[in-house]
N, C-alpha and C positions, 0 to 999 in steps of 0.2 A: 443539373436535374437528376432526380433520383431514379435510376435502372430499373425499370418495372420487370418483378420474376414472370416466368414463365405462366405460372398459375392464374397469378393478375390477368393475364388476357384473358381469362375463362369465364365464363358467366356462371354462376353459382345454383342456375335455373336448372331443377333435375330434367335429364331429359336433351335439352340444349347441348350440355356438354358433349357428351359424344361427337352428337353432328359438326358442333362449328370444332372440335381437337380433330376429328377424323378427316376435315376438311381442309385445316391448316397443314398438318401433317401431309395432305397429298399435295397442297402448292409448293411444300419443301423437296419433296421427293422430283416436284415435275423442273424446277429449278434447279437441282442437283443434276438430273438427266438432259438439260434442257439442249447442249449442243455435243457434239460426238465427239471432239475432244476430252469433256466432262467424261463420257462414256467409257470412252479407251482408256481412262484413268483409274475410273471406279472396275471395270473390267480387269483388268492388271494388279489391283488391289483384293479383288477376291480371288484371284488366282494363283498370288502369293500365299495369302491365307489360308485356302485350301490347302497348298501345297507343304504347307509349314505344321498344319494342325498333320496331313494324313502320315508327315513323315518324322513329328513327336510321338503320333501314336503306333507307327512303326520300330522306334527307337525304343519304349517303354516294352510294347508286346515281345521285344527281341530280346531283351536285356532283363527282363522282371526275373528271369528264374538265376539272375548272378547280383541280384540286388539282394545285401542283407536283409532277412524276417528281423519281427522283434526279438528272435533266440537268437539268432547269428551275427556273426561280423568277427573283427577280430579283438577287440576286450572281452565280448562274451568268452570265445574260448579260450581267452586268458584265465579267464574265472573258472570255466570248467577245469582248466587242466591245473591248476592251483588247487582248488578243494579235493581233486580227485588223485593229489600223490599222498603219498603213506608219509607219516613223521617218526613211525619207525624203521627197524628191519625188519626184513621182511613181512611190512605194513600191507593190507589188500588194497585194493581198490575196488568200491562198490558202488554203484550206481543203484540208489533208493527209491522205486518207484513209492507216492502214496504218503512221500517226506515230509510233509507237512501235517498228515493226520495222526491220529492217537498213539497210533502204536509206532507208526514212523518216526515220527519226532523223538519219541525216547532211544528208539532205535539208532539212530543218526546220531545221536550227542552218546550213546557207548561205543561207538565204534570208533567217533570220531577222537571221543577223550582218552583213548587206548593208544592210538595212534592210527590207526587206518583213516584212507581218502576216501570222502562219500561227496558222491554226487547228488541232488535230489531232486525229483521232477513230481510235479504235480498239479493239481488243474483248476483246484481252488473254487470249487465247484459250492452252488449252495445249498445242498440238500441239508447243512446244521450252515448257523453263522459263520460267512467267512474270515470275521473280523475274527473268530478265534481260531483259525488255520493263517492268518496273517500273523497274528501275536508270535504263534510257535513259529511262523521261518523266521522272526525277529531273533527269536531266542538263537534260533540252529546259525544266523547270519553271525551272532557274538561267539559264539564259536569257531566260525570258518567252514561251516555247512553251505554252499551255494543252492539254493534251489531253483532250479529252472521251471517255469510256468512254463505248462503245454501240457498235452493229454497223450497216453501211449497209445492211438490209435493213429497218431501224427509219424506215417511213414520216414517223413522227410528230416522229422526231429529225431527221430531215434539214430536214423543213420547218422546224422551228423554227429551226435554223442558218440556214435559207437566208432567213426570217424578220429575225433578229436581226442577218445582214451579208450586204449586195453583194456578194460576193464577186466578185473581179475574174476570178481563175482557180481552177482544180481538178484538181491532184496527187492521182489516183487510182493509190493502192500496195497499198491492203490486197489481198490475196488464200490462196486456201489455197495454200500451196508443195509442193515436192516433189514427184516421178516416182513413187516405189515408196510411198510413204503413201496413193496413191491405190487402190493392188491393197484396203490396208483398210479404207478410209474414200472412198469415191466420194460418198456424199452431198454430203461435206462440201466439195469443189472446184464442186459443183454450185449447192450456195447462195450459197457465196463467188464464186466467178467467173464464175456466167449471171447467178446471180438477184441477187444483189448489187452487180452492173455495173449491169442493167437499172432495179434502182430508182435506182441514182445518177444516172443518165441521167433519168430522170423526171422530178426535183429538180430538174437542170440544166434542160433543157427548159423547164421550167414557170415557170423563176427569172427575176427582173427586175430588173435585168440576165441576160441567159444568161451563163454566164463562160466563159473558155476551157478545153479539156480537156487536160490532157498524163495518159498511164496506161501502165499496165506489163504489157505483154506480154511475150514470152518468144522466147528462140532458140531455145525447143523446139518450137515450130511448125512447123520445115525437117523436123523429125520423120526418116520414110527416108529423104532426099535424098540424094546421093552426090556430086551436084557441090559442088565447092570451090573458093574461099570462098562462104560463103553470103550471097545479095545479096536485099536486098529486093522484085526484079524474079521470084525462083524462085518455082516453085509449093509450096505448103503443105497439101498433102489430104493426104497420107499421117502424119498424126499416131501415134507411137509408143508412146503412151501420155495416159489421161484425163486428167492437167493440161495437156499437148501439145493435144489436142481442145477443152479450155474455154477457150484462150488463145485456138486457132483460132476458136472460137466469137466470143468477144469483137471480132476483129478486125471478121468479119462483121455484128456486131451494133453496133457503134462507127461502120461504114460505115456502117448504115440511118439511124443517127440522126442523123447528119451530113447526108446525103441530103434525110429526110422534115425535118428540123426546125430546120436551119442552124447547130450546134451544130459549132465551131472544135474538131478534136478531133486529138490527136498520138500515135501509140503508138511503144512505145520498146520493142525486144525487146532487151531483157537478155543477157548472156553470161556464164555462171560468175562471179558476183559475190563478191569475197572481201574479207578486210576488218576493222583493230578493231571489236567489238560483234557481229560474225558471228553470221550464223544455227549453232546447234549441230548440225543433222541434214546440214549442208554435210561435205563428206569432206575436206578442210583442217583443220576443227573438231576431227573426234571423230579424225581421225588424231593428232591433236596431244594430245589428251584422254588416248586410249590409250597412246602411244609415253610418254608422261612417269608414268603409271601402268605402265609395264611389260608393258601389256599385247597383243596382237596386234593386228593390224592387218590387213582384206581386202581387197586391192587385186586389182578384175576388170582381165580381160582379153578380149580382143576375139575373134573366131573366126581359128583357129590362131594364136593365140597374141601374134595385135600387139596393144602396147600401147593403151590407152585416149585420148584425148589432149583436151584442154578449152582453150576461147580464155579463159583467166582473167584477168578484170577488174577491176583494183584500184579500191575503192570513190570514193575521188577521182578518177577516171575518171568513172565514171558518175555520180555528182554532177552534175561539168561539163556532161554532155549532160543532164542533166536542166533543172538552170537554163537550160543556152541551149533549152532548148526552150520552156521558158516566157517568154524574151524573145521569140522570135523568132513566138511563136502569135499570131495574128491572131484579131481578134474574131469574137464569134459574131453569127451573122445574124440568128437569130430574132426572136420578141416575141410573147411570151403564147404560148407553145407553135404558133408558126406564121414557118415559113422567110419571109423577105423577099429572100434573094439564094443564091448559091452560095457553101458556107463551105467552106473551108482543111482538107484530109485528109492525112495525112501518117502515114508510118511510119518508123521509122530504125533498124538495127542499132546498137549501143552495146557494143563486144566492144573486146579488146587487140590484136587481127586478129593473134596470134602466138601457137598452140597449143602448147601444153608437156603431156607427156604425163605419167599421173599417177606411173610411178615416178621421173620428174626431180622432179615435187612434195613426194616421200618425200624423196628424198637432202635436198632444199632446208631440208626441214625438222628431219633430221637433224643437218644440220651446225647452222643457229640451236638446237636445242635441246641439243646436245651426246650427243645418245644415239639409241644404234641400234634401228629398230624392227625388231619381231617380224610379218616379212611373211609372209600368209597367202592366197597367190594363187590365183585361182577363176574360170572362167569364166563371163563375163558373162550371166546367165539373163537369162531373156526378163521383163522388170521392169520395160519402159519408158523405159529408157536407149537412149542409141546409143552407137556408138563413138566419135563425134570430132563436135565444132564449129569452126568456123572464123569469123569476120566480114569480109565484106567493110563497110567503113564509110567508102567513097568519097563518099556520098550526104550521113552525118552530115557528115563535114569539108568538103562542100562549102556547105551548107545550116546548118550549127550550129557552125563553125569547130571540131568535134568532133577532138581531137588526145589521142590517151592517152599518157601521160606514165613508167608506172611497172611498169617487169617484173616478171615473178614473184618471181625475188630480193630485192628492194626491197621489196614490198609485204609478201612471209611476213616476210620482217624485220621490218614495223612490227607484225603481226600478233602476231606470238611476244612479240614485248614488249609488248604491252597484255593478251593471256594472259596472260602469267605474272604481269604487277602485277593485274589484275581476282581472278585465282582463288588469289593469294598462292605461288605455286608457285615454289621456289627450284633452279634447273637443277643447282646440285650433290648438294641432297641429294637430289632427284629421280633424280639418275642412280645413285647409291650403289648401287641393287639391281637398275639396268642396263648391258650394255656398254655402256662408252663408247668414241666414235670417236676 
């Protein structure tokens, strides 16, 4: 005879069910308990159980902080301490926050193809597509770049790196970017570039050896300024916007720990960085994004009407100044979180010190792409932008043999063709459904 399931017993009448399942249910329970040997068994049964759950969860509570995280254990430090020796002599060892983004990744494959040990950590965050901060750790992994996922405000991970390798210096890049992402996300500049500065700094400080610092500040600290070119000597209070104020912030706060704790520290304010691998929310990018899509394009404009104009940096450019800033950083003072002498402060502009304003940037990139874009001009709201950068970088070239090499033309050049091979985009059929020049 066929085993009737459990359900079969139930009457399918809504309503019913409950009562007569709530009713079978208690003549099992009353059966289960029905004599007190039953009792003292089932009694001894939870007692055990109790006793088993309260002293695995004893065992886990005791033990969690000697349990390897997803960064630790010992292959991971295998990995760290493998990427992070030098393959020459007197090779550095750098530990690269930000490894994975723009300027990082190029950063990381010159240091690394030199022969220095880099380490890279970063957090793969999604304010642009991750899928193209994956691509580039692909790239730095074929290398022997190790990037460590994790964010610099992870107490616990920095120690263990700084644990696991002397680092000899530290390439701080990670930061939140952008001017107008901050009108919607302000927290997020504020974790990233106060409080994520400051823990790295803490690390550093506390580290033994201290290592040297070189970090990425910004030319959007000149903020309102009006004089031109802009030189390291101008003043910076008038910031135009909250990633402009957390840069300024940084400066300030990179001088104190220099100051109070001997810490060799170099900031490097950036100028329109452009570039294979580019960041997507850069207006280089998504001009180029749209104009091949067909679609329009919003190029601001300045009050009454003058163009916009940017010192645009070709990413091999700032490379250069980045590496010679790392030769040329003098050790850090300290020892055990305690200054022994006066250490090494420096700041440098890192711009093409030749502003190109942004409709010469349009035509530029009309003529490499073969197609006209669909221009949508507007005037520049108040978003935390300025009208124009310029670089004075007399101080770089004197101090970093800092010499940039590659115009606007040159550089969108290299640009448009690593687009078009990265995103598979073919410029004739692309233009088919636009005019072409």
């Amino acid at each position: 005879m066929m085993k009737m399931k459990e359900d079969d017993l139930f009457p399918a009448t809504p309503g019913k069910v409950k009562m007569d399942r709530a009713l079978t249910i208690n003549r099992q329970f009353h059966r289960c308990f029905a004599s007190s040997g039953t009792m003292f068994v089932w009694a001894l049964f939870l007692i055990a159980l109790t006793a088993s759950y309260l002293s695995l969860q004893s065992f886990v509570d005791s033990s969690s902080r000697y349990l390897p995280s997803s960064w630790g254990g010992m292959q991971w430090e295998k990995q760290i301490r493998a990427s992070a020796t030098p393959r020459r002599p007197g090779g550095k060892s750098v530990l690269l926050t930000g490894a994975a983004g723009f300027v990082g990744t190029h950063v990381s494959l010159a240091l690394r193809k030199r022969g220095d040990g880099v380490v890279g950590l970063d957090n793969f965050n999604n304010y642009y597509d991750p899928s193209l901060k994956k691509a580039r750790k692909a790239v730095l992994a074929s290398h022997g770049v190790f990037v460590v996922e994790g964010d610099i405000n992870d107490v616990r991970l920095l120690a263990k790196l700084f644990d696991a390798v002397p680092f000899s210096h530290v390439m701080h890049l990670a930061a939140q970017a952008g001017v107008r992402y901050a009108i919607e996300n302000p927290a997020s500049y504020v974790h990233s570039n106060i409080a994520g500065l400051v823990t790295l700094l803490e690390a550093c400080k506390s580290a033994d050896p201290q290592p040297s610092i070189v970090w990425a500040s910004s030319s959007s600290v000149y903020g309102l300024n009006e004089k031109v070119p802009f030189s390291e000597l101008d003043r910076t209070d008038s910031p135009a916007s909250l990633y402009a104020a957390t840069k300024k912030a940084g400066e300030e706060i990179t001088h104190t720990y220099n100051h109070i704790y001997g810490l060799s520290i170099t900031g490097l304010r950036f100028f329109t960085v452009y570039g294979p691998w580019g960041r997507p929310d850069m207006a280089y990018f998504s001009f180029t994004r749209n104009i091949l899509n067909g679609k329009p394009i919003t190029v601001y404009s300045g009050k009454n009407g003058v163009d916009l104009a940017r010192d645009f940096t070709y990413i091999d450019d700032i490379v250069k100044g980045c590496v010679a800033s790392l030769d040329t950083a003098a050790k850090s003072t300290g020892s055990g979180g305690r200054k022994q002498g006066p250490a090494q402060y420096r700041i440098f502009n890192l711009g093409n010190t030749s502003p190109v304003t942004v409709p010469a940037l349009v035509r530029i990139l009309e003529q490499n792409l073969k197609v006209k874009a669909k221009i949508h001009e507007v005037e520049m709201p108040g978003n935390g932008d300025v009208p124009f950068t310029h670089a004075n970088i007399s101080y770089a070239r004197a101090e970093l043999g800092y010499n940039p090499t590659t115009n606007l033309e040159a550089g969108l050049k290299k640009f448009v063709k690593w687009y078009l091979s990265y995103y598979g985009f073919n410029p004739r059929t692309s233009a088919k459904s636009s005019k072409s020049l």
